[in-house]
C-alpha positions as CSV (number, residue, x, y, z in Angstrom):
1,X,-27.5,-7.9,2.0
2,X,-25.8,-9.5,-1.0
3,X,-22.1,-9.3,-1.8
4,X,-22.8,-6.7,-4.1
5,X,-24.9,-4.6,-2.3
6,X,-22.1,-5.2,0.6
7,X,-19.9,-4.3,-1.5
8,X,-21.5,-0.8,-2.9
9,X,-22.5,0.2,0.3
10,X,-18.5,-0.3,2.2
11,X,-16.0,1.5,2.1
12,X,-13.7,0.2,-0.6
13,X,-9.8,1.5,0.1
14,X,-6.5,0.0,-1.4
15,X,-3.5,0.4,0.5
16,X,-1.4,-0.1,-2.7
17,X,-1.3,1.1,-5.8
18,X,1.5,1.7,-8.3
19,X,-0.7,1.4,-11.9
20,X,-0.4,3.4,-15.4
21,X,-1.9,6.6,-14.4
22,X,-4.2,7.4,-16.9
23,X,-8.1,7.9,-17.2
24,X,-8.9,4.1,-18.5
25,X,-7.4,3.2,-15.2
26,X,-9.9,5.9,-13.0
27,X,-12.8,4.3,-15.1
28,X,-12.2,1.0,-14.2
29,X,-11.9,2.2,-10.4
30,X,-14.9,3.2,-10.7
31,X,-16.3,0.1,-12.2
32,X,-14.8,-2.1,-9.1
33,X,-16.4,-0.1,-6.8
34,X,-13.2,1.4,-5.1
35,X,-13.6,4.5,-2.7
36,X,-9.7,4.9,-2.4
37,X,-6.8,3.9,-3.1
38,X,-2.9,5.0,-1.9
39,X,-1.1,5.9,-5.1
40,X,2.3,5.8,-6.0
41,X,4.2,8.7,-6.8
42,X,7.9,8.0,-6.3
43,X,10.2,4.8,-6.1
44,X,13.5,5.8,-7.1
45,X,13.0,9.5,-7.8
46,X,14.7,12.6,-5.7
47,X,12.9,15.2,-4.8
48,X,12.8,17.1,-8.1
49,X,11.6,14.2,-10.0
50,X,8.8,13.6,-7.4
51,X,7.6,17.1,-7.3
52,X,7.4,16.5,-11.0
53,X,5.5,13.5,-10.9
54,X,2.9,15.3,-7.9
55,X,2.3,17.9,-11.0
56,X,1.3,15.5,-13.3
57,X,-0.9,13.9,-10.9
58,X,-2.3,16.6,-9.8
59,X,-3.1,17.6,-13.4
60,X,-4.7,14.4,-14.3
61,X,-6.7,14.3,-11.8
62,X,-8.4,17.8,-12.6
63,X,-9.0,16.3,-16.4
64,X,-10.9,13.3,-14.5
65,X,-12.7,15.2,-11.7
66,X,-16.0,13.4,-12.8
67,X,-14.2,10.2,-11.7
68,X,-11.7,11.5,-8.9
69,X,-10.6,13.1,-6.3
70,X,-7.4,13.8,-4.1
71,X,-7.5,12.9,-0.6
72,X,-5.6,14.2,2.4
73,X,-7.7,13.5,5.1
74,X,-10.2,10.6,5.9
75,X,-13.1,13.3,5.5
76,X,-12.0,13.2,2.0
77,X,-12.3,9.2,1.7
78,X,-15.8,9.6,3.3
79,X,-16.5,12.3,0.5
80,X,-15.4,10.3,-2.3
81,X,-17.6,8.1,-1.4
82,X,-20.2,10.3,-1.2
83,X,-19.6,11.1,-4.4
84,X,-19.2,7.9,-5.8
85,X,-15.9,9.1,-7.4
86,X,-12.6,7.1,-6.3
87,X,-10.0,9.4,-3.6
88,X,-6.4,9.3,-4.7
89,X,-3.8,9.2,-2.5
90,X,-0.8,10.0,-3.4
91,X,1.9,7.7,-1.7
92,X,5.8,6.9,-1.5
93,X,7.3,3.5,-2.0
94,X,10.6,4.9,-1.3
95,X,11.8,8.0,1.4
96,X,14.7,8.6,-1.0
97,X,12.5,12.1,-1.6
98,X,13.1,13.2,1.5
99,X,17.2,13.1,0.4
100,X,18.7,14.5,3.5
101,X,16.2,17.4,4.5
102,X,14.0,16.7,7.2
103,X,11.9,19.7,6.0
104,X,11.4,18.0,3.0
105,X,8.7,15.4,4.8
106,X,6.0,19.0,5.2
107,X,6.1,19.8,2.0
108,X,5.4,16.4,0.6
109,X,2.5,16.3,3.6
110,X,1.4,19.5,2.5
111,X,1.3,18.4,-1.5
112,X,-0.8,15.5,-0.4
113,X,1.6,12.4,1.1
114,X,0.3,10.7,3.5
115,X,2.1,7.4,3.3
116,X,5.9,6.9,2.5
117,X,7.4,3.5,2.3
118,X,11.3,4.0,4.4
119,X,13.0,2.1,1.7
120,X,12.2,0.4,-1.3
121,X,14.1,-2.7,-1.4
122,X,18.1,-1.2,-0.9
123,X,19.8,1.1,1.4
124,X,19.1,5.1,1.9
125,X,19.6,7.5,4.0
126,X,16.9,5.6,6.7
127,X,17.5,2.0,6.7
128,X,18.1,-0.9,4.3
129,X,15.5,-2.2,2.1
130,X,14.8,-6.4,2.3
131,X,17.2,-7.4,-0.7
132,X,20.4,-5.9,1.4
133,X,22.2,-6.7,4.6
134,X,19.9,-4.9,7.1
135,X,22.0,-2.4,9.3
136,X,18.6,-1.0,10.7
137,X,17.2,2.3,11.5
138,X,20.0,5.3,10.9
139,X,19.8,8.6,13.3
140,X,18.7,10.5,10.2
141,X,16.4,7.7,10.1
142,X,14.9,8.2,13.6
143,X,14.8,12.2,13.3
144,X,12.4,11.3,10.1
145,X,10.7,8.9,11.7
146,X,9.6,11.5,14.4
147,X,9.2,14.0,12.0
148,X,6.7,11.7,10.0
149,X,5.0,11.0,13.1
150,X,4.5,14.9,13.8
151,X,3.3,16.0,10.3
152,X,1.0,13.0,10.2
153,X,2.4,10.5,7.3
154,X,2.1,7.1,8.0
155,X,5.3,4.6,8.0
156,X,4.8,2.0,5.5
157,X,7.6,-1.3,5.8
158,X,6.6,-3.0,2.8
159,X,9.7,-3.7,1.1
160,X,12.0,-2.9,4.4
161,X,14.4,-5.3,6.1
162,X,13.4,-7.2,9.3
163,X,15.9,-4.9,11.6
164,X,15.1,-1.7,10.0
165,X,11.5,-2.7,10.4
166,X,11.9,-3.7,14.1
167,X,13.2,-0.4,14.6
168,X,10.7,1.6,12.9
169,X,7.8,-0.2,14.5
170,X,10.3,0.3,18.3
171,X,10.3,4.3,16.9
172,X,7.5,5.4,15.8
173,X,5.0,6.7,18.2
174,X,2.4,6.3,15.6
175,X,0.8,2.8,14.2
176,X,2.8,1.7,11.0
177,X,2.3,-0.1,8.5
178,X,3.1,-3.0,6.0
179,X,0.7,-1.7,2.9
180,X,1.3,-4.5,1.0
181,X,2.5,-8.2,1.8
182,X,2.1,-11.8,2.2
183,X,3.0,-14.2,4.6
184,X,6.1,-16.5,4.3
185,X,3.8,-19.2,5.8
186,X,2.7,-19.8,2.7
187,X,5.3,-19.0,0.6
188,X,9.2,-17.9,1.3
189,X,10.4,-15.0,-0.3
190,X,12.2,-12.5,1.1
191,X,9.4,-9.7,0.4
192,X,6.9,-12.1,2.7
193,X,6.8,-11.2,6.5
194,X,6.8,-14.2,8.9
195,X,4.4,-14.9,11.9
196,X,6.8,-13.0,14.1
197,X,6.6,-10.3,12.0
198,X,3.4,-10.2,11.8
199,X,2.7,-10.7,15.3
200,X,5.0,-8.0,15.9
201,X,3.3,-5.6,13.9
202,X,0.5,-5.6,15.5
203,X,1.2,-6.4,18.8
204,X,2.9,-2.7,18.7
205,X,-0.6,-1.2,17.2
206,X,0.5,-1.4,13.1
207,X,-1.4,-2.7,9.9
208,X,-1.0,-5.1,7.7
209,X,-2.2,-4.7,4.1
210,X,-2.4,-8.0,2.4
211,X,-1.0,-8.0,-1.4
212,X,-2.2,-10.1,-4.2
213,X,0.9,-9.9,-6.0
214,X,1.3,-13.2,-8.1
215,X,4.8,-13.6,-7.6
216,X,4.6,-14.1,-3.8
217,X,1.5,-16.0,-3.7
218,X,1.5,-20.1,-3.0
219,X,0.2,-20.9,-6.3
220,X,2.2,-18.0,-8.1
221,X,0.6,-17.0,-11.4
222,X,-2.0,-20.1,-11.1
223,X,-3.7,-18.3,-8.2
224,X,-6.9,-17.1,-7.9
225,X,-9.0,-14.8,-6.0
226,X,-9.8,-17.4,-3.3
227,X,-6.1,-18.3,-3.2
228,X,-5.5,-14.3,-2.0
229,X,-8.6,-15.0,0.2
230,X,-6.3,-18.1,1.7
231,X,-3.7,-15.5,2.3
232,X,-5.8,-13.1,4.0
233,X,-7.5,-15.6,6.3
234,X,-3.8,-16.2,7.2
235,X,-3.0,-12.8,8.1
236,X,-6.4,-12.3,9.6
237,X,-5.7,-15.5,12.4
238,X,-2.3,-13.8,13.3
239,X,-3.0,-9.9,13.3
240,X,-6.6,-10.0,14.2
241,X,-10.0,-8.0,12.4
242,X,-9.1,-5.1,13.2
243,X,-5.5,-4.5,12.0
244,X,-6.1,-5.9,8.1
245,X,-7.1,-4.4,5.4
246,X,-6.2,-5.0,1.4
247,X,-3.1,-3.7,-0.8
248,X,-2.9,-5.2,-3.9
249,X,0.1,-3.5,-5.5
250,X,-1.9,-3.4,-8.5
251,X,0.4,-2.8,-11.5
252,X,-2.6,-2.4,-14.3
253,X,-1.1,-1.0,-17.8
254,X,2.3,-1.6,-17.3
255,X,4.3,-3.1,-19.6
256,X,8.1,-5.3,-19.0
257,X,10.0,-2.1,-19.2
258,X,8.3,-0.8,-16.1
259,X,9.5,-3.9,-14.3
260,X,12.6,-3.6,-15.1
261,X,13.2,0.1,-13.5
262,X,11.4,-1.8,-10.6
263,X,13.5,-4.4,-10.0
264,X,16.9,-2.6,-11.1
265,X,18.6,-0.6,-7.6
266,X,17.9,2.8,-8.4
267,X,16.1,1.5,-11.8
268,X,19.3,1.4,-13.7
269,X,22.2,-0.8,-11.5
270,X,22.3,-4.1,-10.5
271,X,19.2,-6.2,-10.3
272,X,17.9,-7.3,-7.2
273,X,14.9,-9.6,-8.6
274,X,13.2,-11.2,-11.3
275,X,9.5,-11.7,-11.1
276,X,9.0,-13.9,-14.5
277,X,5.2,-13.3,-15.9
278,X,3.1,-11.4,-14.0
279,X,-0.5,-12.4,-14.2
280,X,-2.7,-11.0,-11.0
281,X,-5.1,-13.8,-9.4
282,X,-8.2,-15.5,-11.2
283,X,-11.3,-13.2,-10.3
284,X,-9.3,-10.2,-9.8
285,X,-6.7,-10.0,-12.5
286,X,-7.8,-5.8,-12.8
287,X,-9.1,-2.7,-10.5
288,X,-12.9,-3.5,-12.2
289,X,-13.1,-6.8,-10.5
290,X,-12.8,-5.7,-6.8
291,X,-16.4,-6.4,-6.3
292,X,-15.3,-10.4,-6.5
293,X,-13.1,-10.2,-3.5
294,X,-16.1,-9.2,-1.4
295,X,-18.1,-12.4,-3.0
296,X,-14.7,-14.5,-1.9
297,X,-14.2,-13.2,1.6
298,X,-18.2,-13.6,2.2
299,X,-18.0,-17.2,0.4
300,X,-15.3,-18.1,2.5
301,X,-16.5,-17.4,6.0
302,X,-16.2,-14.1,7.1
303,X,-19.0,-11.8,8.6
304,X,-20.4,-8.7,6.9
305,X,-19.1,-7.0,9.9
306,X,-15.3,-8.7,9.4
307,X,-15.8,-8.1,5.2
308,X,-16.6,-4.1,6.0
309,X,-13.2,-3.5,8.3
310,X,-11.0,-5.8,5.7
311,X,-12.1,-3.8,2.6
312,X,-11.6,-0.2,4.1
313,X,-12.6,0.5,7.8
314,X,-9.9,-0.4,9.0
315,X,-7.7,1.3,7.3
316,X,-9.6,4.5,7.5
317,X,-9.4,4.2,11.3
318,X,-5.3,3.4,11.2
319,X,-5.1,6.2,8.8
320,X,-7.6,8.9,10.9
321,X,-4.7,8.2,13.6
322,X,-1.3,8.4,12.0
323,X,-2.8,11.5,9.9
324,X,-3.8,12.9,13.7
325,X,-7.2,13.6,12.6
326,X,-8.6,13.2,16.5
């Protein structure tokens, strides 16, 4: 089997996704291949604002039902695939929705949520984000935790501080989850995990989605798709085959303004980053090109069978437990 026919046969599934929403960006999904991806509904919304942005989501994808469809279990992955349309799922990169209602983590389960990053860069009402002094894991932050773990969404640490993460990954009795990072092997940055972290991860049963994201590669906005393959392999010889998959953090169709909200606190006070140009790997600079990656992970050494959990089995399996699916 070919890469391509590897890669139209697998199960293609993104861990991270925070694109222009729109049906250009469903057609080029479809073009790369992609069964699923976890999308991004709310950073610095409340709970109003995310309903609000669930609406719109939901609407859109009725108006592209030829190309998509929403996922809440892994069934529904499986039937995407099927279908050969792309499963949207709808994700948080932020808890702030929650506010301080514990009830609040149903409803967004029962709208379709199944993966809610604990912070997004500062402090909430959970923990403290990895720009900020990290005082860790809050009692409100536990009681979510275990109410997360209940309803079945998964606990993403992406953009949480090391304590807060620790104490997450201590916490939860489900597997967790870093959808989308890199190593700070290769590169320090304070959004980059380090072998311990790593290690840690998934020596307590959690997932590591690898991110593409230019700004925290090696080679920055010179990289290319085996340069994200160089990250992977990293990943891959610290956490193992089984507990790696891809997020890409894929920001396809945005524009400067929509960095700016992102790397504002709150998208409006003080600024917490500066990413510069951003320009997403040679080979896979959109959604379209996923089928490269295949070619690069095959090219560089890894077995059909390694190249099958990476893309997507793996996460379904991660996912299939945290959404208590057994």
């Amino acid at each position: 089997m070919n890469a391509l026919e590897l890669h139209n046969d697998a199960i293609v599934m993104d861990g991270l996704v925070i694109a222009k929403w729109d049906r250009d960006l469903f057609e080029d999904m479809r073009i790369g291949g992609l069964t699923a991806a976890n999308c991004t509904v709310s950073v610095w919304e409340g709970f109003q604002n995310t309903v609000n942005n669930i609406v719109e989501m939901n609407q859109l994808i009725e108006a592209n039902n030829d190309l998509v469809i929403k996922v809440k279990s892994t069934a529904d992955i499986r039937h995407a695939k099927a279908l050969n349309k792309t499963g949207i799922l709808m994700g948080f990169q932020n808890a702030h929705a929650f506010e301080d209602q514990i009830g609040y983590v149903q409803v967004f389960k029962d709208l379709g949520v199944g993966v809610v990053q604990m912070c997004y860069n500062t402090q909430n009402l959970i923990g403290t984000g990895c720009y900020e002094r990290d005082g860790g894991l809050s009692g409100f932050g536990h009681e979510i935790v275990a109410e997360m773990n209940r309803v079945g969404v998964m606990c993403d640490l992406s953009h949480v501080g090391s304590k807060t993460s620790e104490e997450v990954i201590l916490a939860s009795k489900k597997p967790v989850c870093y959808s989308h990072c890199l190593p700070s092997g290769l590169k320090d940055h304070p959004r980059n995990k380090s072998d311990e972290e790593l290690k840690f991860i998934a020596d307590h049963g959690g997932f590591v989605g690898v991110t593409m994201f230019a700004p925290f590669l090696k080679k920055g906005i010179e990289s290319t798709v085996d340069d994200y393959v160089e990250a992977i392999q990293y990943i891959f010889n610290i956490v193992g085959e089984d507990n790696i998959g891809i997020g890409t953090d894929f920001t396809q169709g945005h524009g400067q303004p929509f960095f700016e909200w992102l790397t504002h606190d709150k998208g409006y006070a003080r600024r917490l980053t500066s990413f510069g140009k951003i320009i997403n790997p040679e080979g896979i600079r959109t959604l379209g090109e996923f089928p490269n990656l295949t070619e690069a992970l095959l090219r560089n050494g890894f077995s059909e069978t390694q190249v099958r959990k990476i893309m997507g089995e793996n996460w379904l399996r991660v996912l299939s437990d945290v959404w208590n699916e057994a």
